[in-house]
C-alpha positions in Angstrom: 105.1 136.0 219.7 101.3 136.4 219.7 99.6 132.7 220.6 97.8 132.8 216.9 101.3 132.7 215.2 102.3 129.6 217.5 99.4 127.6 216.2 99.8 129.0 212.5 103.8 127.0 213.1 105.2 124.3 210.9 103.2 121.3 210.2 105.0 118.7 212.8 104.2 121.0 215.8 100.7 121.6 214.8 100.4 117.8 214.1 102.3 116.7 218.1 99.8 119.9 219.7 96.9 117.5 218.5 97.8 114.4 219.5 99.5 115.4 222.1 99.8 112.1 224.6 98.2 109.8 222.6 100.7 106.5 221.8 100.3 105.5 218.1 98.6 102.2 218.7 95.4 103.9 220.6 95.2 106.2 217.9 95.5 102.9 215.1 92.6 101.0 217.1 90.3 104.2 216.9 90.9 104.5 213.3 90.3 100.3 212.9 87.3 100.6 214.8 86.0 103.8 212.6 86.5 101.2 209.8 84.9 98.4 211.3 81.4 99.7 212.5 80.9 101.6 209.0 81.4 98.2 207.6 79.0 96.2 209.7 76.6 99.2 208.4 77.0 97.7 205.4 76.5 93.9 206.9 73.6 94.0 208.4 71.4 96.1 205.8 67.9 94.8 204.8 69.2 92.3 201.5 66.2 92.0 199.3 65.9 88.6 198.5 64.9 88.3 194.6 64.7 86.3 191.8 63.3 86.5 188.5 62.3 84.9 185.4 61.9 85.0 181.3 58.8 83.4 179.9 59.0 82.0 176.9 56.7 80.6 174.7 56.3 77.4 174.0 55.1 75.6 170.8 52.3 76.3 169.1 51.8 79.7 171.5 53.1 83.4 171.9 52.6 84.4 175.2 55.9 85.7 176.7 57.0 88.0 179.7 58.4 88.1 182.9 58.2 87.3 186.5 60.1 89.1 189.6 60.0 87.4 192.7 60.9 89.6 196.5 61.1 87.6 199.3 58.7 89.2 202.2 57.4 89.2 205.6 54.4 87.3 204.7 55.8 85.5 201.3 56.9 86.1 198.1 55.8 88.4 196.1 55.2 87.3 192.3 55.1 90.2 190.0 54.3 89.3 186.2 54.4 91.8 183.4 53.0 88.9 180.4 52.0 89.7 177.0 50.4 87.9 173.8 47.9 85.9 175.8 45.0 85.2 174.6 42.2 88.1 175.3 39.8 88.0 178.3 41.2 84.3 179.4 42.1 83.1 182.5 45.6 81.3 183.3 46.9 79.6 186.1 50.5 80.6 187.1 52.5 77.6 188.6 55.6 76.7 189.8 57.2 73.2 188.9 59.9 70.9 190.7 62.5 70.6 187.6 63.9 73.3 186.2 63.1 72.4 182.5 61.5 74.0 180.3 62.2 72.0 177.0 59.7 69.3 177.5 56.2 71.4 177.2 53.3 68.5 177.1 51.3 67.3 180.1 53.2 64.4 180.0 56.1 65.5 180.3 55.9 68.4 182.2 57.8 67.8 185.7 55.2 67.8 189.3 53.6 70.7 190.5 56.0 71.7 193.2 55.3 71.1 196.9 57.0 69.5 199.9 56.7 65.2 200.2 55.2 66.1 203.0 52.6 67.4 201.8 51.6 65.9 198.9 50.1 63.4 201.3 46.8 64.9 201.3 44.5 64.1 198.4 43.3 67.0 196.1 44.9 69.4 198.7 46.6 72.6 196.7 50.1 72.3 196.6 52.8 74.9 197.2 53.5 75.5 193.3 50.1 76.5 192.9 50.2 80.4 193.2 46.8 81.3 191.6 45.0 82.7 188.7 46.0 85.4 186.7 43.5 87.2 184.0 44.7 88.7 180.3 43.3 91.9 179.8 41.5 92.0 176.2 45.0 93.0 174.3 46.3 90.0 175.8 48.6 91.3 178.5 48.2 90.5 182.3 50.1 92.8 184.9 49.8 92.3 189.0 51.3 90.8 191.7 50.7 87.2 193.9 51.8 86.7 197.1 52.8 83.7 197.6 52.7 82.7 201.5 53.9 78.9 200.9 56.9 79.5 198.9 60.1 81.2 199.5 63.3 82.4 198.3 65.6 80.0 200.4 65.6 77.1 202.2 63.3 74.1 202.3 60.4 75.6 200.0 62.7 77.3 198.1 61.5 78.0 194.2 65.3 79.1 193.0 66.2 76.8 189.8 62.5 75.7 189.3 60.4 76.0 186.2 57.6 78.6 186.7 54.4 77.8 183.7 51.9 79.6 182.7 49.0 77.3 182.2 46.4 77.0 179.3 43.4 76.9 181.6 42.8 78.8 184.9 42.0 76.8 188.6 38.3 76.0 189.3 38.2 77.9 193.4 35.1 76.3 193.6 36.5 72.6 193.2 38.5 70.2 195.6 40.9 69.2 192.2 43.0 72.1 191.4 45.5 70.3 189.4 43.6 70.7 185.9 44.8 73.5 183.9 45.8 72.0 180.2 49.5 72.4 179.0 51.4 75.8 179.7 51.4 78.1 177.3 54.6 79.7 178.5 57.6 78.6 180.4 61.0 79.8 182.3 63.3 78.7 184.8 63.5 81.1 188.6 66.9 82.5 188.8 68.6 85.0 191.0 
């Protein structure tokens, strides 16, 4: 019989010419092993770290939008997409300690957010604090923040907190950030 016609043979004698010598259990811990390192592929990908949240209005107002936070190298990244504001005004974009946003007056409006630790320091800007944002004159604000003293996890985490939109932009040129009139708009940071 020509060799081709050997190989072309019935499907058991192809199958023992290929693994000819090889006991079932190596052959099980090559095919567990193939499994195993195409899974910790999957493992040990770069996870975005992200959160976001829906800004409401509160009474009286009608600014509304949302904000996406992505955890990165050097901080979080705030990106806000806001409408209805009121033209050419400036707003200060904070983040609270409760996560509540049915109680819209100064008064009760839960703390800026910021470690004990560092509320310490007298007119110092707190971690909550991520900056000034500026409506367009249609109202509508678009950009991004990074944040460098917040994050996504751990300690300074801003998961479940209340993230405002504030009447009144900071003053950079002050020592007394903490003066920006009621928010305008409100949600909570979720993942």
């Amino acid at each position: 019989m020509p060799a081709q016609l050997v190989q072309a043979g019935r499907p058991e004698e192809r199958m023992k010419n290929k693994f000819d010598g090889r006991p079932l259990h190596v052959l099980l811990a090559m095919a567990a092993c193939s499994v195993l390192l195409n899974g910790c592929g999957i493992l040990f990908q770069n996870h975005e770290k992200r959160a976001d949240a829906t800004l409401e209005p509160t009474p009286g107002n009608s600014a509304r939008g949302t904000i996406t936070l992505i955890g990165r190298a050097d901080g979080v990244q705030v990106t806000y997409n806001l409408t209805d504001m009121p033209p050419n005004s400036d707003h200060a974009l904070e983040v609270h300690e409760r996560g509540d946003c049915t109680a819209m007056t100064d008064q009760d409006a839960s703390p800026v957010f910021a470690l004990q630790s560092d509320r310490r320091w007298a007119n110092a800007r707190l971690d909550g604090e991520l900056g000034n944002i500026r409506a367009d004159t249609a109202g509508v604000a678009t950009g991004f923040i990074v944040a460098t003293d917040v994050s996504l996890d751990g300690v300074r985490s801003v998961i479940t907190r209340a993230i405002m939109l504030h009447r009144d932009g900071t003053n950079p040129y002050t020592m007394s950030p903490h003066n920006v009139g009621p928010a305008i708009t409100c949600g909570v940071i979720r993942r």
